[in-house]
N, C-alpha and C positions, 0 to 999 in steps of 0.2 A: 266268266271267271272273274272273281273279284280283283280289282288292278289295287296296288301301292295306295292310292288316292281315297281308297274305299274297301280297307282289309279288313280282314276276316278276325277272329280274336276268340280264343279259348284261354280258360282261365284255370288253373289246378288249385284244388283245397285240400286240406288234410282234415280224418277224420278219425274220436277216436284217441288217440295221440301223437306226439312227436316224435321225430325219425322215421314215419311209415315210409319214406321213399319217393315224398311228393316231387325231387330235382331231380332222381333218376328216371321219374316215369313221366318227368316234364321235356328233358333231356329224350327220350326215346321215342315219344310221341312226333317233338321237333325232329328226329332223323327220320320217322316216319314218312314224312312229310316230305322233305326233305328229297328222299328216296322217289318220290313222285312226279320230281323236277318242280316241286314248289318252292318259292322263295320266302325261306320262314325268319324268323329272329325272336329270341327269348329271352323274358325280364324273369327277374326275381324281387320280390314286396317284402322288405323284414319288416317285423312290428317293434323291431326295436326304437327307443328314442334316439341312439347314439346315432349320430348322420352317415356314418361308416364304420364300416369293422375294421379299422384301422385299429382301435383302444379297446377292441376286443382280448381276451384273454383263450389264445388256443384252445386250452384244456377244457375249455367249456361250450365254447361256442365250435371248436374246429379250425382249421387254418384261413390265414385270411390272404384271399387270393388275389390279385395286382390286375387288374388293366393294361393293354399300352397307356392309356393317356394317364393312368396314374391311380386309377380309382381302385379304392382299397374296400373290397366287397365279398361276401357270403362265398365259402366253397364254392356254392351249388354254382356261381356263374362257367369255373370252369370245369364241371362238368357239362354246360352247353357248349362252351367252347369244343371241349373236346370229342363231343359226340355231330358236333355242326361241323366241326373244323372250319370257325369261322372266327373273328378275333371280334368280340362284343366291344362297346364302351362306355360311359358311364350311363349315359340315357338310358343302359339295361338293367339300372340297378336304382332302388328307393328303399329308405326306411321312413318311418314313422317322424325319426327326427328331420331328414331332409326334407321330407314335405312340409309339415310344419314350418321352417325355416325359410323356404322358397314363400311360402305365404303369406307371412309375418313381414319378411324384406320389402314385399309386392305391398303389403297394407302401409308400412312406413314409408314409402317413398311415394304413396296415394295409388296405386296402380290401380286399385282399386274404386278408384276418384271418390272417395269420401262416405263409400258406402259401410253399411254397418256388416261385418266378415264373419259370419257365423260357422260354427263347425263344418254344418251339411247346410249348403251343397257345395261350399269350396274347397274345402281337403278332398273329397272324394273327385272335385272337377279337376283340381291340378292332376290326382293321380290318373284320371284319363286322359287330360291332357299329354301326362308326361309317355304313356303307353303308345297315344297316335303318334309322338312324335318319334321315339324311335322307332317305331314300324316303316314312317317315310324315311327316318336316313337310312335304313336296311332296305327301302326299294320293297320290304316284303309284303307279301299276300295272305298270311296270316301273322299276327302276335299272339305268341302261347305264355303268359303271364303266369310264374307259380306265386302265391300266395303263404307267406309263411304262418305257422301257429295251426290250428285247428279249428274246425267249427264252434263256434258256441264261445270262443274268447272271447273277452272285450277289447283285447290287443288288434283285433284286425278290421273290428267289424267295421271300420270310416272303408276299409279294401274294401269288404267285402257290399258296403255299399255302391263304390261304384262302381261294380261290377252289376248291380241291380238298375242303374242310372244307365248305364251302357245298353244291358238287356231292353229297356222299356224303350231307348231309340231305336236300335239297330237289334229288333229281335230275331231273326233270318241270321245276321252275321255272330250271334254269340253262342260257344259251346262253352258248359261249364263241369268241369271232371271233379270226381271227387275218389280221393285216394284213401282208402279205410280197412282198418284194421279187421281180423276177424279171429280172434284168440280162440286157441284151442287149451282146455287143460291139461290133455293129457295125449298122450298119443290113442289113445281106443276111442276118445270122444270125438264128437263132433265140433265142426266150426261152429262157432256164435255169433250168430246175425243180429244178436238186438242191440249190442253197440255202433253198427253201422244204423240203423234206424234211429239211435239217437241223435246219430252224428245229422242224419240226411232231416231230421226235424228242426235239430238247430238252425241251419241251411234255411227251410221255410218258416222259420219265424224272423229273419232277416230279408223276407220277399228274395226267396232262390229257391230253386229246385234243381239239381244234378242233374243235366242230362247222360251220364255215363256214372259207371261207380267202377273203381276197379278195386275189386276184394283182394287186397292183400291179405295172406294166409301161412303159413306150414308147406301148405299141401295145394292142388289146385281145388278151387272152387267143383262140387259138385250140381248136376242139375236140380235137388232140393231143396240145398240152397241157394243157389241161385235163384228157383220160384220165389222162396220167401222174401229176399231181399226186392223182387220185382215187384211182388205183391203189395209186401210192407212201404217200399220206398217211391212209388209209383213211375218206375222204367220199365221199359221193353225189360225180357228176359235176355235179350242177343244185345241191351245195353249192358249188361253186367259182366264186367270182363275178369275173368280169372288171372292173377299177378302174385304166382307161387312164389317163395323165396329159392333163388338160382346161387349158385355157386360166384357167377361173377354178372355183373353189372352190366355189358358189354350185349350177353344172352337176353335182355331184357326186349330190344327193338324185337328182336324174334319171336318172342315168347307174346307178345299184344298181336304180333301177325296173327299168330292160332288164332285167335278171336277175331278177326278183319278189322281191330281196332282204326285203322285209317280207315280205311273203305266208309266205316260207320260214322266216324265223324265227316267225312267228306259229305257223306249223304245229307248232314244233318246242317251242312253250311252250303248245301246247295252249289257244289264243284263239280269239277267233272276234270282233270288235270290227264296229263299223256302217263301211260301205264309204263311205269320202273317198275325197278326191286330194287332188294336191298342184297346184291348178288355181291360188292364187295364187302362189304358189313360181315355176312356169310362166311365170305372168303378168311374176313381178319377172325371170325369167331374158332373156324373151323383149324386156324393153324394155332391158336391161342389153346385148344383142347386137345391139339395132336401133339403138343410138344411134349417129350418126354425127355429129356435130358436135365436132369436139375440145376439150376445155379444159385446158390448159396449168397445173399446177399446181406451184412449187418448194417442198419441205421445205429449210428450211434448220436445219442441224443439226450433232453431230458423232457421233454414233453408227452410221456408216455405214458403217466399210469394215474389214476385217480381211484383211490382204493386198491383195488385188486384187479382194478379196469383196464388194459390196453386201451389209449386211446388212439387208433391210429389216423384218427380222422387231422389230427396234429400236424400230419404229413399227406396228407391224401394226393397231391399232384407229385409228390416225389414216389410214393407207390405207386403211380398211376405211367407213371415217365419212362421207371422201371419196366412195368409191365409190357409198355409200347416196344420197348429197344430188346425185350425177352420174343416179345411176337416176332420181330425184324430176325431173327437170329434162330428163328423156331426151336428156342429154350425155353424150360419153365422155369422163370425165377421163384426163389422160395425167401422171402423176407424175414430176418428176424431183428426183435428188438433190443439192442444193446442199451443198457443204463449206463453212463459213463461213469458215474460215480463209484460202481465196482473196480474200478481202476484206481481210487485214489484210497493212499492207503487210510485207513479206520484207528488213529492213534498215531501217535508216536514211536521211534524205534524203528529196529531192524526187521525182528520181525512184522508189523504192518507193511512195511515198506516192501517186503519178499512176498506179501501175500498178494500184494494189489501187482507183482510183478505176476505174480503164477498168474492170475487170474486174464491178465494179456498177451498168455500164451495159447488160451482161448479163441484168441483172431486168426488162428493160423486155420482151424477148420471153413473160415469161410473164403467164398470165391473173390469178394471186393468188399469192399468196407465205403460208408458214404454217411461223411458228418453234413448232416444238412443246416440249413439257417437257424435264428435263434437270436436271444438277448438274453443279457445277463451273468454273473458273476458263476454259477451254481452250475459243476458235473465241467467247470472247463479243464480243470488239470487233467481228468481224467479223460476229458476228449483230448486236450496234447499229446497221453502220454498212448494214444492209441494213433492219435496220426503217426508220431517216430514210430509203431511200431512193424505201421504199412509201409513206412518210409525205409526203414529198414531192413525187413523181411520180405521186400518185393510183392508185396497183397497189392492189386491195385484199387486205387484212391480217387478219390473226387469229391471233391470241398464245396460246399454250397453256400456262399456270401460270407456269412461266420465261420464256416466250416473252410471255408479258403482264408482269411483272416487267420485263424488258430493254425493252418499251414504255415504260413510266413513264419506267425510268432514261433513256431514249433522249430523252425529250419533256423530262425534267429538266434534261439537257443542253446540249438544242440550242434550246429558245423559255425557259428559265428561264434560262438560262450560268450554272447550276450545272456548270460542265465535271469537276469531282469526282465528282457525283452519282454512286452505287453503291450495289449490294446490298452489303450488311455478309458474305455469302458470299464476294466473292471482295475488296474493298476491307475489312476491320475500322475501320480508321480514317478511314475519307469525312468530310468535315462534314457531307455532306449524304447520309445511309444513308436515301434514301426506298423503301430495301426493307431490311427487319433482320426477326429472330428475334422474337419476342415476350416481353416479361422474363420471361414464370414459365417460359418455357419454356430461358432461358438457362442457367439453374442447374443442368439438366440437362443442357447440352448439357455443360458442365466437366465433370459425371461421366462423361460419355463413354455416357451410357442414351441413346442416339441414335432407336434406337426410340418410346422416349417423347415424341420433340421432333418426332413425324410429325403433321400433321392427318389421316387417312385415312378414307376411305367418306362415304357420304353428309350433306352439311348443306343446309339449308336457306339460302336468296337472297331477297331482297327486291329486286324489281325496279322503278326509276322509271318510271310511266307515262310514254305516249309515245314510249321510249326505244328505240334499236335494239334489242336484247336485249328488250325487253314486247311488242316488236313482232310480234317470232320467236318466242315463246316462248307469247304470246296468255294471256299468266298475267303477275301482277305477283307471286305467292310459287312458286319453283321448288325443286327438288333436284336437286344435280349433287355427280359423286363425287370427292374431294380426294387427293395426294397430293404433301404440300411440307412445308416448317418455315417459309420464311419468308413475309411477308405485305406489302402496299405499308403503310409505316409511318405511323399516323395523324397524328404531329406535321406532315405535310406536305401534308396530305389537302387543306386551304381553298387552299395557294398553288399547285397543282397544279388546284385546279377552275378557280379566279380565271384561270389561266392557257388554259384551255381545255378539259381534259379532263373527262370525263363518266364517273363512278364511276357506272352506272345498276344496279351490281347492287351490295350490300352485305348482311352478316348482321342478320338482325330485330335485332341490339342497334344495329345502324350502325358498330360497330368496325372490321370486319372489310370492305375492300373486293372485292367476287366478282368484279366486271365494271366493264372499262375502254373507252371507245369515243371516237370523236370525232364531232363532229355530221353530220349528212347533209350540209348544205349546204358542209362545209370539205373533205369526204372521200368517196366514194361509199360504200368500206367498210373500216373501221378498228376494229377489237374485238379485246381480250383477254379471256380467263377466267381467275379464279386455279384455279377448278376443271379436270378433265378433260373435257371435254363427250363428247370423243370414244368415251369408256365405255360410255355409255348410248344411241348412237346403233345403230340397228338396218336390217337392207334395208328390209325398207317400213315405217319409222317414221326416218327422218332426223334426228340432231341439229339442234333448230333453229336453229344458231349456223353449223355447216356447210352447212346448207339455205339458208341466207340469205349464206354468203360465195361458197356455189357458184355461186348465182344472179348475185349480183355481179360474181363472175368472166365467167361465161357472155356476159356483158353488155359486156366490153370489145373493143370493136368492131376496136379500131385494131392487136389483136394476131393474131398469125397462125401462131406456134410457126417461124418462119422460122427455118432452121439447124436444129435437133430433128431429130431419123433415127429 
């Protein structure tokens, strides 16, 4: 068996186009594996130039998901997190600009000792370098590497070189998947194989050949097509794995088993590993399908629509967190997406003012309401004037970084009549800014090193006994991973408790407050985090912040999704 010292390394391409699913089927491969008592760990390769998806823009690229250490990188990382239940770190993550950047640094400070630095073979060497090395600090025995874009870019090909660099050393250890589309026009037609043979020729004009194809489709792969894709793209017929489109994500490790997907890779990296299953995988699938009791969940938000598009990938680990504390609870959460800006009235006047009221009587059909994170000026009144209305109406709440921010300023508002009250973000001049920037950090914010003025990855919480959050949490010192500048501002911290609120999580110095809630007996369920909880939440490990608002939810009797389709 291959040790740490000398791992193994499969590498996923997409083919075809974008979105076909190359981090969920890099993600279920890794639990595969996984599931065999192997010890795996998985990168993901953007092609972008940006060094991180930190200055990425949601709506387009998707949410950008945090690290403990900080690193600010591609969804898809926490979907390996979530599918390994293992906590990655940066060494998991490269774009097109951090490599670059790594090598340019190394040629100016000579690391290079004065040699002349050509594209290939030293971008494509740092990227192997940088794959062996997180494979040693994971100790693991394979790296499953997804590769972003699709064949036949010019955005990838330095990846997809060395991945060809790799293969010609170590050809015994390298499996190379390719993840491909197979469009149907219509429903009476057939799948279409000769986009996947273009894809799989791009591939061998870059020196590669797929050992595995898995036909993403409609429908599963039949055995005719399958011959042709064997035929045409020269693999075994039993390499051609059928990867139907499933209702949830989660189905997917199972659905590669039909096929002996691991078996076949194992065969093909020369293993032989002790025989598991994936019996609790099964388990978490089987109560995630049996649940039938609905719960009615609104995001309210404003990252949500690009055209006529839902985008919910905006939010993927808060749907995803949801989903985990709906399985714990064997409920089926049912998500819907609020625009907050429905709430704010459309004009001037009374009546706008009555309209954007009517319209936040609308909250009342659902089980729990959850303003997640965010920046920006745009859709916030209308997310305050729906936190009073959870605040008020007993819906239970839970605020996600901004979404606990807009709590405070909401509660500062309406039981303090501070009617100014604002984050120093979208108000500069409030009297009362009980959400602002932190001073060391403002000096920076003028230089425009915007970067520097991030809190990001994991810190540490001091939790009040007794407290909703010590509750949940069954710990009074936690870690949860950050991503913000600004923080609820201390100068207002005592006339903000005096008044009711309950800071139960704050940083070991007390400066810093993490967790905002109101008591049990004012609210059933009312909590902000300044942190993400959502991050670190897992299928059968629940964030305990969503574990206990799901519950809450679960629990309102008098709702029933009436209207909902």
């Amino acid at each position: 068996m291959a040790s740490s010292k000398n791992p193994k390394y499969i590498f996923v391409v997409g083919g075809v186009m974008s979105g076909v699913g190359k981090g969920v089927a890099s993600s279920s491969i890794a639990k595969i594996l996984q599931s065999r008592g192997i010890e795996v760990t998985s990168l993901k390769i953007d092609p972008y130039v940006n060094v991180d998806a930190g200055t990425m823009n949601p709506t387009e690229h998707g949410e950008v998901f945090v690290l403990n250490d900080g690193t600010e990188c591609d969804q898809d990382m926490g979907n390996y997190e979530r599918f390994l239940d293992r906590d990655l770190s940066g060494a998991n993550y490269m774009t097109t600009g951090s490599v670059y950047k790594t090598v340019i640094e190394r040629e100016r400070s000579m690391g290079y000792g004065g040699r002349s630095v050509s594209v290939v073979p030293y971008i494509p060497m740092e990227v192997i370098d940088r794959i062996q090395n997180a494979a040693a600090r994971a100790g693991a025995k394979i790296a499953i590497t997804e590769i972003g874009g699709t064949a036949g870019e010019y955005e990838n090909i330095l990846f997809l070189e060395a991945v060809r660099m790799l293969k010609i050393k170590h050809p015994s250890d390298v499996v190379l998947i390719l993840v491909s589309h197979l469009p149907i026009m219509n429903d009476d037609n057939e799948l279409k194989t000769k986009p996947t043979q273009h894809a799989v020729r791009a591939l061998n004009g870059v020196g590669l050949q797929p050992d595995f194809i898995l036909a993403r489709a409609k429908y599963p792969i039949d055995e005719k097509r399958r011959e042709k894709i064997a035929f045409n793209c020269n693999v075994s017929e039993e390499d051609v794995i059928a990867a139907p489109d499933v209702d949830d994500v989660y189905d997917i490790p199972i659905n590669f088993e039909k096929g002996d997907l691991g078996n076949l890779i194992l065969k093909k990296l020369g293993m032989r590993p002790p025989k598991k299953d994936l019996a609790d995988w099964r388990a978490l699938v089987a109560r995630m399908d049996g649940a039938t009791k609905p719960v009615h969940i609104g995001i309210v938000g404003k990252y949500f629509s690009s055209g006529k598009f839902v985008l919910a990938d905006s939010y993927l680990s808060v749907i995803e967190a949801i989903r985990h504390a709906g399985a714990h609870w064997s409920v089926k959460p049912t998500i819907h997406w609020i625009d907050s800006e429905q709430f704010e009235p459309k004009g001037k006047g009374s009546r706008a003012a009555a309209a954007a009221a009517d319209n936040l009587k609308e909250l009342d059909a659902y089980d729990g309401i959850i303003v997640p994170g965010g920046f920006g000026a745009r859709g916030v009144e209308g997310k305050l004037a729906a936190i009073r209305y959870c605040r008020e109406h007993g819906i239970p709440y839970l605020g996600l970084c901004y979404g606990m921010q807009l709590a405070v300023v909401e509660f500062a508002r309406s039981v303090l009549g501070w009617k100014d009250a604002n984050t120093t973000e979208i108000d500069p001049h409030t009297k009362h800014p009980v959400i602002d920037i932190l001073p060391e950090q403002k000096k920076l914010m003028a230089e425009k090193n915007y970067g520097a003025t991030m809190r990001l990855g994991a810190y540490p919480a001091v939790l009040k006994k007794g407290s909703l959050a010590a509750k949940a949490y069954g710990a009074t010192l936690i870690s949860e991973r950050h991503r913000h500048r600004y923080e609820v501002n201390p100068k207002f911290v005592a006339a903000l408790t005096r008044a009711g609120i309950v800071f139960s999580g704050r940083s070991p110095s007390r400066r810093l407050m993490e967790v905002m809630e109101l008591p049990h007996k004012v609210h059933p369920f009312f909590a902000g985090a300044q942190f993400h909880p959502e991050l670190t939440s897992r299928p059968m490990r629940p964030n305990p912040l969503f574990r206990e608002f799901m519950n809450a939810a679960s629990k309102q009797i008098h709702k029933g999704g009436e209207g909902f389709q």
